[in-house]
Each structure stands twice: as C-alpha cells, then as structure tokens.
N, C-alpha and C positions, 0 to 999 in steps of 0.2 A: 306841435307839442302844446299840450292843455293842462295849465301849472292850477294846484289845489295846493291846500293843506295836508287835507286828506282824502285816499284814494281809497274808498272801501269795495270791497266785490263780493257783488250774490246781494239781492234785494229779497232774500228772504223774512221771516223773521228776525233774525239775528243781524241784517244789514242795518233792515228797517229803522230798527233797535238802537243803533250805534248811530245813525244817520238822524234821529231824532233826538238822542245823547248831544250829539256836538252842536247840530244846529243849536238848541237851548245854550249852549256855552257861546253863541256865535264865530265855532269854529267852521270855515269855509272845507268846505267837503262833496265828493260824486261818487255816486252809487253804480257802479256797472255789473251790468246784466242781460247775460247770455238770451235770456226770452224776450219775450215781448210783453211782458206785463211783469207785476211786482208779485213775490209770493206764488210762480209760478206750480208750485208742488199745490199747492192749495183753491187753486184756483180753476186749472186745469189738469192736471193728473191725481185726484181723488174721488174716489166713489160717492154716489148722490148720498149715502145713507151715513156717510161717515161723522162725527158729533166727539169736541176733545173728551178727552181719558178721565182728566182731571179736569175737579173746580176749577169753575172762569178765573178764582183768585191767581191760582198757582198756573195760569197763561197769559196774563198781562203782559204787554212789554212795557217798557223803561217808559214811565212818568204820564201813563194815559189808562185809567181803571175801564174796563167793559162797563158797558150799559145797565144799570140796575136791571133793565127789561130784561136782560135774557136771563135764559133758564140757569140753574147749575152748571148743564155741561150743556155750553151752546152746540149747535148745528156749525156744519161746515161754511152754510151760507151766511149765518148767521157771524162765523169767525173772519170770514170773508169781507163782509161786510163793516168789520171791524177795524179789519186792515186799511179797505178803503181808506175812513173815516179819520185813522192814524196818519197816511199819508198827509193828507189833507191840511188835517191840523198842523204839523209840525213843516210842514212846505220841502218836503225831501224832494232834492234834486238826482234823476236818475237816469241813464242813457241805457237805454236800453236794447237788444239787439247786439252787445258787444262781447264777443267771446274771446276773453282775455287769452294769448299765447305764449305772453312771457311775462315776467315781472322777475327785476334784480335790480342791488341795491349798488346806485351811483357812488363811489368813493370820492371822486374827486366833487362834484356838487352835492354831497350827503344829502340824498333825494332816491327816492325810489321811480323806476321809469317804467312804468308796465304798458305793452305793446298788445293792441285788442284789433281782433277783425269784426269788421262789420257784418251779420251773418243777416243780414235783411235783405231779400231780392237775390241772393244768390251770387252775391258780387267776390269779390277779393279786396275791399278796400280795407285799408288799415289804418288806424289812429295812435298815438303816442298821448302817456298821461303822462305827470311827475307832480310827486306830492313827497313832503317830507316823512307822511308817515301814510305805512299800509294797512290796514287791515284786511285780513280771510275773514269772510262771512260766508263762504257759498255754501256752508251746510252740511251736513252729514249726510243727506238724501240723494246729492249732488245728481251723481250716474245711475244708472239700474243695473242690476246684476241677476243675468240668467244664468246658472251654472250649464256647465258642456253635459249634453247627455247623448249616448249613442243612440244612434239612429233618429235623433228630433228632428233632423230636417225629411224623413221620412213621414213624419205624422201627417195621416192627411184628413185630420181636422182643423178646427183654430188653436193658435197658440199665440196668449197676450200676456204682457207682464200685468203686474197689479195695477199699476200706474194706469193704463189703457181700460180698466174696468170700471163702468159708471155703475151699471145696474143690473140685479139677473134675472129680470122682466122677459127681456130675449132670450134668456137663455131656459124657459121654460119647457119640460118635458125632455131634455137632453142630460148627458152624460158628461158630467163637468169633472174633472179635476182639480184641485186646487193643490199646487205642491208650497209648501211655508206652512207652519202653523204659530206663523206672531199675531200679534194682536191685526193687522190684515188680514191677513191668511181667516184670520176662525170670522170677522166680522166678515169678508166674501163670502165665504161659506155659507154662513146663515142666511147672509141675504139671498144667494142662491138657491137656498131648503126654504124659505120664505117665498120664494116664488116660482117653486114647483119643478125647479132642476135637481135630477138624481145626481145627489151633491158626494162625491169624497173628499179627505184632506189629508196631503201625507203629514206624518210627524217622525221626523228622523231625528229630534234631541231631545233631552230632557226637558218638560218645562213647569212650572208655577201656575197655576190658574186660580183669581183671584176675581171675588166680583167687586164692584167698583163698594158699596158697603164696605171689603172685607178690606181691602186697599188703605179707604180713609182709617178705619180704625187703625191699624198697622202704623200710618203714620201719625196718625194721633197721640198713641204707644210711645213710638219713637221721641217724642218731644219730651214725654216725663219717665221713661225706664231705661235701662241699659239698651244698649244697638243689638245686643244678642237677646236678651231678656223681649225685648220688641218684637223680632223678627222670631223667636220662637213661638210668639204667642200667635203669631199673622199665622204663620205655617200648621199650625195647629186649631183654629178657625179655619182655613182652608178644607185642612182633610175631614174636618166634620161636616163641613157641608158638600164637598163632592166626594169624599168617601177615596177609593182605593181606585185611581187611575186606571193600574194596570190591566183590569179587567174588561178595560176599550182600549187597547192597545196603546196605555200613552201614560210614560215612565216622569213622577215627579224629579228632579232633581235635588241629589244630596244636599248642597248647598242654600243657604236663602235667600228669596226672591231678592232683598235689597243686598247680599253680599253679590251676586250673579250680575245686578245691574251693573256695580262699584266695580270689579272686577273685570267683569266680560262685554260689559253693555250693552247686554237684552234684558230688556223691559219683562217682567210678567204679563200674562195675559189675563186680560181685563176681561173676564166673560160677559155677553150681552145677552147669552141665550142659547150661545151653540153648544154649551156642553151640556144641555137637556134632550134637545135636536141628536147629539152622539149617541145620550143612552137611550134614546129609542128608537135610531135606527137610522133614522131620518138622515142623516148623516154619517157614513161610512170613513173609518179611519184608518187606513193603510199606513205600511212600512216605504221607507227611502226606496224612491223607483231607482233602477238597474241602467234598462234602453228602454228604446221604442221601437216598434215593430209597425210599422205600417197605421193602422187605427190600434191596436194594440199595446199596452204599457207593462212592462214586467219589473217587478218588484223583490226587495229585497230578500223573502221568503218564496222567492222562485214562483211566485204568480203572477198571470197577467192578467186586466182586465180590458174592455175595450173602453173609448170616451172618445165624443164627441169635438169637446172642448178642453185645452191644458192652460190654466192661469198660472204663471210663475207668480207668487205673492214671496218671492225671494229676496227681497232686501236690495240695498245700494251700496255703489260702493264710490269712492272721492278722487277726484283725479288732479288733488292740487297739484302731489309733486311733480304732475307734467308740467305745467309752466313754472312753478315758485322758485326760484333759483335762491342758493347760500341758504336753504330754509335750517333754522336749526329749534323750529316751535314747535312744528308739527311733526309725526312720524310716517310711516310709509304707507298705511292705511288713511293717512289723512285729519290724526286728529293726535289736538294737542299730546304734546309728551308728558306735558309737567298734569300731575293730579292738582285739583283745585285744594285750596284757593288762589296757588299761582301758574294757573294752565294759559292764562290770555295775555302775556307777554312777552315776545321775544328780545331781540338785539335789534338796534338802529332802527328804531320808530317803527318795526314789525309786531302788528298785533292779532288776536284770533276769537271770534266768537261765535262761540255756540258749537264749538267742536270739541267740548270733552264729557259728552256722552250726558247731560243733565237737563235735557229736554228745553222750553219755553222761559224756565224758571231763568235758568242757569244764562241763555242767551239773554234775557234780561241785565242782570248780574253784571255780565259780561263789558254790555255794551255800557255802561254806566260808570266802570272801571275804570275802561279805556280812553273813554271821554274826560272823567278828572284826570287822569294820568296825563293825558295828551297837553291839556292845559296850563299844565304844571311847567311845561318845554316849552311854552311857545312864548 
C-alpha cells in the first residue's frame, strides 16, 4: 500500500493541472496513468495537422503562461512541447502504466484506497494506493466510441477511429469516408481533400460553423452584451458568411452555438477550410449511414456509395463509473453533475477536473480550486 495525500488519475491536462496546483502548495500527491507517457490524447492519438481552437491565452494550465514564441493557435507539437516543459518545471510525480480498477472510500481510515493494474508487459500485477483525497482527471476523451453499424465487420476496406489518423498523405487517390462532422471529423476531411483523397463526411446533426475570426468576436460580444444579445449576433455573422447550409446538405441548429455547448456539450465547428472544399465539391457530404455491405455503404436516403477507407471521427466516451465506487460527483456519462461553478467537488475528499464540458480553460479552473480547497483540510 503506497500512502499519498493525494491520489489524482489521468495525466492529462486536467491531472497535469491539479498535480502542479498542489505541488506549489507542497501538497504530497501521484499522478496515475493508464499509458505510458503524460497527455497521452495529445501526444500519441492526434493527427499531424491538428493546432488548438482557441488562443494560447484561453489554453494555459494553472500557473505556467505559453511561450511568447508561439504563434496564436499553437501547433500540436508545439502544445506538446509545452506540456513537456510544464512537467518539468513543476517536478510532477507520475506512475505510469497503471490502469486504475477500483477506487472506494475507506470509512473506517477516511482515506480513499484505489486498486490499479500494472498494464506494462502484459502482466497481472497489482498495486494499492491510499490518499485522503481523490481526484478524477482522466478526461472527457477517456475511451473512443465507434457506434454499432450493421454489416461493419463486413467492410472490406480499412476502418480506423480518429484517434488512429495522423495524415491523409496515404490516403491519396482513394475513397475515404469520414463519418462525425465535429471539429475532427471537418479538420480530417480537409486534410484528406488536401492531399488528394476522394473525401466524404457524413453529418447526421445539426451543427454551428464558425470561423475562428467569427468565434473570437462572439466572445468578445459576450464580455460587454447580453448572453442572448451576443450569441445572436455570432449566429448572424455566421450565416453571412457561409450563407444557407442546407443547400450542401448540412442543417444549422435552432439553438446557439454557446447555448448547445452549456447545454449539450458540443463545441461549434471551428472551420479551417473545409466548408469552401464542400461548396465545391471537393468534399462530398452525405446523410447518417444505415449498414455496410461488403465495400459498399448505404445511407440514410436509401444510397449507397462504395469507399475504400471508413474513419469513425465519432467522439469518446468515460468509463469512470466502472471503477469509482459511492460516486455521487459525476453522472453516468462521466462528467460532473453539478454545472459550474460548483461542478469540481464532491463528498470525503472526492474531487473532479476538467469534466464538465469547458474545455483547457475550465480544467485550469478546476485544478486551482481544488488545490486551495484541499489545503484548507490538511
């Protein structure tokens, strides 16, 4: 048994975060994580091409600014690099390799005891933590989620989720699909009509599309006008500059993009180029596929097309409540219940960050919270 203060999990940004939070407090604290490296979503399952959304401001974590050098919206390596740099400084301690199985809270030593396998070499070995307080960091991104489709195991092409996509250099002169259309889903695509793959992308929901210009202003807006008054004006800069959706097959959403977030927590899409690439052609946009037929896909207007390649850019989904025992923070999808500003606290030293849907900003926040909170008890 390996006694801490605090037992934080997932060395993502949001661990990272927390785990640089307490150290400055010189609260004694361990990082555990499932991979082998820190910031594993970013490191190793992100496409070469990929560069944040938003200003470096508004992706900082807790108490360490980005490099004047980089650009506005740094590169992946460049955020990468960042992380690095973060570890470093702040001396975060992290075992890595360890795929937490359970964690519940000790009554009689009011200590939490979380139970992790070692998943390095293929072993079955198992470790015991205990720390008085927990914190959930593993992230929104956690798992990957391919939805069931009839006939997929039939396709006898490639079939990879997003996560699996670097580049679509290979995949030139082929017949790609890309089923998602969030901000992955349209940046895959492009990169793949970028380099000469006969690209689709289905779009089965309403969405927002926003260029990153149209974004800042909106919350620019936001800071000195009404939340509705704001987001009316974003939505209406929108349709002036990409006009009437429906006419490439892709339905805006009644609601606005920052009510959609608050609400439902999908992000608007951040256009980089692919909705120029749609209106000419370049880019085929198809309805919600049905099955699959051999190399063949049939779609919700009763057509099918043939393709080479199927990318799921389908989203993630969180698998705390498999191990988090007594959880009464998080919900059944895996993120906090309470809306902010008191989403990152539960009961008996049970904390959570960066799980209620507010991106880099928000896990910052978070981890800063918890850290004075923590302090307060000890």
């Amino acid at each position: 048994m390996q006694e801490t203060a605090v037992i934080v999990v997932g060395a993502g940004p949001s661990g990272l975060a927390t785990a640089a939070s307490l150290n400055l407090l010189s609260i004694p604290n361990i990082v555990l994580e499932r991979e082998d490296c820190f910031a594993p979503l970013w490191q190793k399952k992100s496409y070469d091409c990929l560069h944040l959304h938003l200003p470096k401001e508004a992706c900082e974590l807790a108490h360490m600014p980005m490099p004047a050098s980089y650009p506005k919206y740094p590169s992946r390596i460049q955020f990468v690099q960042y992380l690095t740099d973060y570890v470093s400084h702040f001396g975060i301690r992290t075992a890595y390799n360890r795929l937490v199985e359970s964690a519940s809270f000790d009554g009689v030593s009011e200590k939490w005891k979380v139970k992790v396998r070692v998943v390095n070499g293929g072993s079955d070995e198992f470790e015991e933590y205990s720390g008085r307080f927990l914190v959930v960091a593993s992230g929104e991104t956690s798992d990957v989620f391919v939805p069931e489709v009839e006939g997929l195991s039939s396709f006898q092409g490639e079939v990879l989720h997003s996560t699996q996509y670097k580049c679509g250099k290979e995949y030139a002169g082929k017949n790609v699909l890309v089923v998602g259309s969030g901000n992955s889903g349209m940046e895959i695509a492009l990169d793949l009509a970028n380099y000469g793959a006969k690209t689709s992308i289905v779009f089965r929901s309403p969405v927002h599309i926003l260029s990153k210009e149209i974004m800042e202003v909106g919350l620019f807006l936001a800071t000195y006008l009404p939340f509705k008054m704001a987001e009316y004006l974003t939505v209406l800069l929108s349709k002036l500059v990409y006009g009437d959706l429906t006419k490439y097959g892709i339905s805006r959403h009644e609601e606005g993009p920052f009510t959609v977030k608050a609400k439902y927590g999908k992000y608007p899409i951040i256009d980089l180029g692919t909705f120029k690439k749609i209106k000419s052609g370049e880019i085929q946009v198809l309805p919600e596929l049905t099955s699959i037929r051999g190399s063949e896909v049939v779609f919700k207007n009763g057509k099918s097309h043939p393709f080479d390649v199927i990318i799921f850019a389908t989203g993630f989904k969180r698998s705390t409540n498999k191990w988090l025992k007594e959880d009464d923070l998080l919900d059944d999808n895996g993120f906090a219940k309470l809306k902010p500003p008191n989403n990152w606290k539960g009961k008996r030293g049970l904390y959570c960050a960066g799980l209620a849907g507010r991106g880099l900003a928000g896990a910052r926040m978070d981890a800063e919270k918890i850290a004075n909170d923590i302090t307060t008890l000890l």
